[in-house]
N, C-alpha and C positions, 0 to 999 in steps of 0.2 A: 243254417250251418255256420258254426265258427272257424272263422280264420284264426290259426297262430300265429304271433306276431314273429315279424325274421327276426332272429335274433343278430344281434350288432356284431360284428368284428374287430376284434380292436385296431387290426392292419387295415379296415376301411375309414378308420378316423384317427389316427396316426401316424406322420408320415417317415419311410421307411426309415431315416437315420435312428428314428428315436426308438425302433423297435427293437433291438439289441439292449436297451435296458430296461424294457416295461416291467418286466420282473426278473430282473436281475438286482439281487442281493447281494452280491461280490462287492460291490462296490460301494462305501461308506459316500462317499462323495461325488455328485453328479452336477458337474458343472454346464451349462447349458449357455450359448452368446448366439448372437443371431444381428442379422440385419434386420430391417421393418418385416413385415409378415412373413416372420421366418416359424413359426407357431407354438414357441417355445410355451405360452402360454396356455395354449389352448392345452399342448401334453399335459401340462403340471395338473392343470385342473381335473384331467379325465384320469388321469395317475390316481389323485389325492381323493378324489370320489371311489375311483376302483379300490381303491385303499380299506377305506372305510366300508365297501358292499366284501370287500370279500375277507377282512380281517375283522372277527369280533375282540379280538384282545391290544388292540390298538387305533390311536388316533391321531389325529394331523394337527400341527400347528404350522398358520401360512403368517409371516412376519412380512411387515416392510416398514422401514426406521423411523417413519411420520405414521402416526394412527391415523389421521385425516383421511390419508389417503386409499385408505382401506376400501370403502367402500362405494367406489367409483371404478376401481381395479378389479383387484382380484375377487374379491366377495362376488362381483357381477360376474368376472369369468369364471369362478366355482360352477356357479348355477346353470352357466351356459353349458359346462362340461356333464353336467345331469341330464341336460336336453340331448347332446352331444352322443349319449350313451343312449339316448332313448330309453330313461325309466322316468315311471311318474312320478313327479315333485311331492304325489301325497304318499310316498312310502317315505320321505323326509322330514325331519322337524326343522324348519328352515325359520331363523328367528335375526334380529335387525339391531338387537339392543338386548343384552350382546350376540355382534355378530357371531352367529354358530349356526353349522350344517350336521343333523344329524341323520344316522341312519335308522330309524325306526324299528328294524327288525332285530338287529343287535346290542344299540345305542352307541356304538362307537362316532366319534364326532371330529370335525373340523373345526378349530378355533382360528380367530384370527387376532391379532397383535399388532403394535407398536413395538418398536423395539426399544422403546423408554417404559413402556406396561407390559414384561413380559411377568412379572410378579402377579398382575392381575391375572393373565392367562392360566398362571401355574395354578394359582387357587382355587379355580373350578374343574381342573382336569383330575377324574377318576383314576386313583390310584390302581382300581382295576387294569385300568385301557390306558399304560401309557402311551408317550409320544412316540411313535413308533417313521414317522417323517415327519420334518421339519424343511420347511418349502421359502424361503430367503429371495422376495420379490425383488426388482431393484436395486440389486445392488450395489451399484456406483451412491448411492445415496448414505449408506454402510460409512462407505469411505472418505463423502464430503462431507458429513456432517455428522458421523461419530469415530469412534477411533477403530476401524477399518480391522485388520485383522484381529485384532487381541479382543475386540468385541465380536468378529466374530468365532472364536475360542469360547467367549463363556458363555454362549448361547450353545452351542454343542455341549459343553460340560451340562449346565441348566437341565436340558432334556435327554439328554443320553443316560442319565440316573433311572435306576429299575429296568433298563432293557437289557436283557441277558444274548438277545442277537437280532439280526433284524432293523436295526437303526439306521436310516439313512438323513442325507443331507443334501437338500437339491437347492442351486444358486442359481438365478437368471439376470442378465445383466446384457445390454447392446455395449459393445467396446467404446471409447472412448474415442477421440479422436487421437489425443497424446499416447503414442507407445510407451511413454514413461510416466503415466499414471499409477499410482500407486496402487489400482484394482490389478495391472495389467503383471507389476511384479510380484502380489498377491498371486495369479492364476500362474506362472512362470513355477515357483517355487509347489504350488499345487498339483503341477501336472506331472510334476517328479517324483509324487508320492505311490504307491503301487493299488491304494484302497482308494484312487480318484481317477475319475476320466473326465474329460472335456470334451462335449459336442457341439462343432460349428455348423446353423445352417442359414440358410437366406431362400427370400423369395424362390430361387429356381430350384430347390427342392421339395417344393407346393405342387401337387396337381394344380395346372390350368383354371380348371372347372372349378376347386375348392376357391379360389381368388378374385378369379371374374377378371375378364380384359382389363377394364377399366382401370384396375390397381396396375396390371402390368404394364400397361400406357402410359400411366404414371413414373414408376419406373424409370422406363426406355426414355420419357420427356429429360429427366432431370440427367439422365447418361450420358444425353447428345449436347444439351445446354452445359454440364457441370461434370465432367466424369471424378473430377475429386470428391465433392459432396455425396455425388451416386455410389462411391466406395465406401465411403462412410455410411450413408444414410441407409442403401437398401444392400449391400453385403456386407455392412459391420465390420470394414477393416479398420485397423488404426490406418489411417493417412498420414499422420504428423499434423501439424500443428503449424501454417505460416505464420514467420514472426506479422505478415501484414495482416492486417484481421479484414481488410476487406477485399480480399486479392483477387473478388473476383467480378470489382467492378473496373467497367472499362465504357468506350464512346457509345459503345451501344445503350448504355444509359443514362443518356444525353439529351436533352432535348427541349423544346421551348413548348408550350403549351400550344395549339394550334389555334390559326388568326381566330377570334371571336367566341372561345370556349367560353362557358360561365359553368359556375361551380355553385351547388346548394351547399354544400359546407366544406369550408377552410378549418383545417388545424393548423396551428401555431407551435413548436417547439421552441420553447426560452430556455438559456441558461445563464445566468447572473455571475457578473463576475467585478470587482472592484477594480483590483491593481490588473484581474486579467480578463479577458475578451467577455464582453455581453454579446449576444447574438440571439437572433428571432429567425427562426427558421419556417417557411409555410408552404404548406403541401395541399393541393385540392384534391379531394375524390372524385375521379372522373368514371362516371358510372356507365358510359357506354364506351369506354375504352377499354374496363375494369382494370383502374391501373389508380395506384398514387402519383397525384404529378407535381414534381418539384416547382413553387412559383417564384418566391422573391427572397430576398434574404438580407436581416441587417446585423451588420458588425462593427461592433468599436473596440477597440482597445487603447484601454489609457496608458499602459505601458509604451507599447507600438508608436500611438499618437504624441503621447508626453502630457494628452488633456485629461483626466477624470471627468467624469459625470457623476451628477449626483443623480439616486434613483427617482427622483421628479424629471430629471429632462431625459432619461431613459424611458419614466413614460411616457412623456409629449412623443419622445421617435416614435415607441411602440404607436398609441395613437394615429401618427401620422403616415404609416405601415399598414395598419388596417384599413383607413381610407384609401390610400394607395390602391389597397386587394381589392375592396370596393368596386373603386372606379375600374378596375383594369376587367375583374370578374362578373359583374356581378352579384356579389354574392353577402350575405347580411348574417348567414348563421358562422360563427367564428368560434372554438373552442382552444383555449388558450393551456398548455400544459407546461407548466414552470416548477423550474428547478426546485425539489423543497422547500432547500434552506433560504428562498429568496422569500419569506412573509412581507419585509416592508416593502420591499419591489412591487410585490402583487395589491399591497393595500395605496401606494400610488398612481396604477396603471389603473386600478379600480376607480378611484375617483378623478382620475384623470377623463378616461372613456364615459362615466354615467355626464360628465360637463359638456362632453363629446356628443352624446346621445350615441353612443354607439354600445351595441350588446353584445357582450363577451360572455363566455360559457367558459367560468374558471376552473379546472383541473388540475387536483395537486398530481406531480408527475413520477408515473411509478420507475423505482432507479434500482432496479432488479438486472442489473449488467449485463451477467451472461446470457440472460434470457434474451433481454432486450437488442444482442448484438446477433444471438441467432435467429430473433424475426427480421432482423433488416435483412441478415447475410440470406433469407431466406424470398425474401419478397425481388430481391437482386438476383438470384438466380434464375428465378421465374420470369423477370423483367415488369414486376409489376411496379416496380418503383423505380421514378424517371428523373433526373434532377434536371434541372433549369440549368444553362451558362451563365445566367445572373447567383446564382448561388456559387460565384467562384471561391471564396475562401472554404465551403464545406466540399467541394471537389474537390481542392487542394489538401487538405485532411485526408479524402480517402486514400491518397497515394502514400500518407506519414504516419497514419494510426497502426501503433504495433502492439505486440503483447511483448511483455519482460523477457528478453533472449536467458537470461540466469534461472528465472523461474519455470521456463518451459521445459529446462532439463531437468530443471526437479517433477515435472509431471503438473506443474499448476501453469494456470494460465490469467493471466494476470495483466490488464492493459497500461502500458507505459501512460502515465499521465500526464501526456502531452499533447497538441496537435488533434484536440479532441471536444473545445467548447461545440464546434460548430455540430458535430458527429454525437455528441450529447445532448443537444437542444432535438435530433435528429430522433433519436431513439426514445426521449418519450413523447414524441408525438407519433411512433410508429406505435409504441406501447400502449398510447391512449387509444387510438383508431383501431387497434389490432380487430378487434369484431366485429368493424365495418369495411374492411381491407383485407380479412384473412377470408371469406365468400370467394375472391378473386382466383383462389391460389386452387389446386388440382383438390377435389373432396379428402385424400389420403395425405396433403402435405396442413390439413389444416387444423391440428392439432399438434399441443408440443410435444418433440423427443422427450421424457422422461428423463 
């Protein structure tokens, strides 16, 4: 005897906010923001599938501003949303290069894009089946690194050509931190329009069951330790933006490495400086504490001092620093992550150390800012990163590192370059480590915000 299979309900895999527009046509423009597993994703994708099963004269194009990123994203969460719906993958022409989802029984298709290759996109889409949704991943990316609303304008003109009704526009974006970002007076000016709605949701309007404790755990962790970041991170408010960028280190992240620890491997953050501060920052992985722990730290400044050094007896210090870690540690695996622009520094320190017999694991040092300053801000919140009171001058940084008070009102955030060798040498050795150090951090904080 055969069983029929239950058929799906879309109110069992949709949660209730978003059910008001699953097919609702009204509306040109559906703006969607969310804190972390708010599901905004998972809708678009069962949208953009339903789209295609149940529309034979149209088809989807899913954009986000880097093609790279395509297929690590959305393309995965497509497929997910076919499982989601429970139909089989072989009623689909599901192809990799190029990304395309199609529906087999009508041929209508999902494409995906870059929004520098929308040209490519156009040229394979069936003038039969126009675009009838267009699905704008990532938004904030739109507006950091192309020109934000007026691009997004000719992306809507682009595909809106040959639809006579029917056309929608779906945007998915986490807010920002700045309420004066420039996405945020973008959605301001959209929400006035009468063919646009905006739906806000977050983790607590998730069934339980669909999340699993463990996220909500997570959650609750970062609410009790951090409740600004927790407004941010897991309900998508804008917070503002302190002008201090690390505001939310305090004594609790203090502390001296405990009597007789040894350490398998030291990283070293370097930042090079002539007329201003050189400093070596070094942090051990303590792997049954699961934590970064701040250990020594060196600093000159020839301005400060009135002495220069030349990059030879910056490396005799460096050298005599890593002995220092040595003896104090234990420890023999040493990975050195230095500022760029410092080549001769590093070809000094080099043949200084092989004279030394000491083995360094050279790292050119990734200087990706923003990122860079939301894994410390993130490892800080957690407490997995510990500084030393021998690292007094990068303590003292943390209480003076700001972002531009001028530019913050314009919605950019921008670090005063001041008050920051030390907090620099800092972040790329967090940057270097990040994949032996981010294991530490809750399973749902250890991937980056987007």
């Amino acid at each position: 005897m055969m069983h029929q299979k239950k058929q799906v309900r879309i109110s069992d895999i949709v949660i209730p906010k978003y059910l008001p527009v699953f097919n609702n046509r009204k509306y040109r423009h559906i703006i969607l923001t969310s804190g972390r597993a708010g599901t905004k994703s998972s809708f678009v994708a069962i949208r953009a599938n339903y789209q295609i099963i149940a529309d034979s004269h149209g088809s989807v194009v899913v954009l986000r501003k880097h093609h790279n990123k395509l297929r690590k994203t959305v393309y995965k969460e497509m497929l997910r949303g076919i499982g989601r719906l429970q139909i089989p993958k072989n009623r689909f022409r599901i192809t990799k290069s190029p990304m395309e989802i199609s529906y087999r029984k009508n041929g209508s298709s999902i494409y995906f894009s870059g929004s520098d290759g929308i040209d490519d996109t156009k040229g394979i889409i069936d003038e039969d089946k126009p675009i009838k949704l267009v699905i704008l991943d990532e938004l904030t990316e739109f507006f950091e690194d192309g020109e934000g609303e007026d691009e997004l304008q000719n992306i809507e003109a682009t595909f809106i050509r040959g639809n006579s009704s029917g056309f929608q526009m779906i945007y998915l974006f986490n807010p920002p931190k700045n309420p004066n970002a420039p996405i945020m007076e973008w959605l301001k000016k959209m929400e006035e329009r009468p063919d646009c709605i905006h739906i806000h949701t977050d983790y607590r309007d998730v069934p339980e069951e669909w999340l699993g404790r463990d996220l909500i755990e997570t959650a609750e962790t970062m609410m009790r330790l951090d409740k600004k970041q927790y407004s941010w991170v897991w309900l998508g408010e804008c917070i503002g933006v302190d002008e201090l960028i690390y505001y939310m280190f305090s004594g609790r992240h203090k502390g001296r490495p405990e009597e007789g620890q040894k350490y398998n491997l030291i990283g070293i953050g370097a930042d090079y400086g002539q007329q201003n501060a050189t400093t070596y920052q070094a942090c051990g992985i303590n792997e049954y504490q699961c934590r970064l722990d701040g250990l020594q730290e060196y600093y000159h400044s020839g301005r400060e001092t009135g002495k220069q050094k030349s990059p030879s007896e910056y490396a005799a210090d460096f050298a005599d620093f890593v002995e220092s870690l040595q003896e104090a540690y234990g420890c023999n695996i040493f990975y050195l992550y230095l500022d760029p622009s410092a080549r001769g520094l590093q070809e000094e320190i080099k043949r200084t150390c092989r004279q030394r017999g000491l083995t360094i694991h050279f790292k050119d040092a990734q200087n990706e800012v923003a990122l860079g300053i939301a894994r410390v801000q993130k490892l800080l919140t957690y407490g997995i990163l510990r500084i030393s009171p021998d690292q007094k001058h990068l303590i003292e940084e943390f209480g003076l590192y700001e972002y531009d008070r001028k530019l913050l009102d314009k919605g950019r955030e921008v670090p005063v370059k001041e008050h920051d060798h030390c907090l620099d040498a800092l972040r790329y050795l967090v940057m270097g480590l990040w994949n032996r150090v981010k294991r530490f951090l809750p399973k749902e904080e250890r991937e980056d915000r987007n």
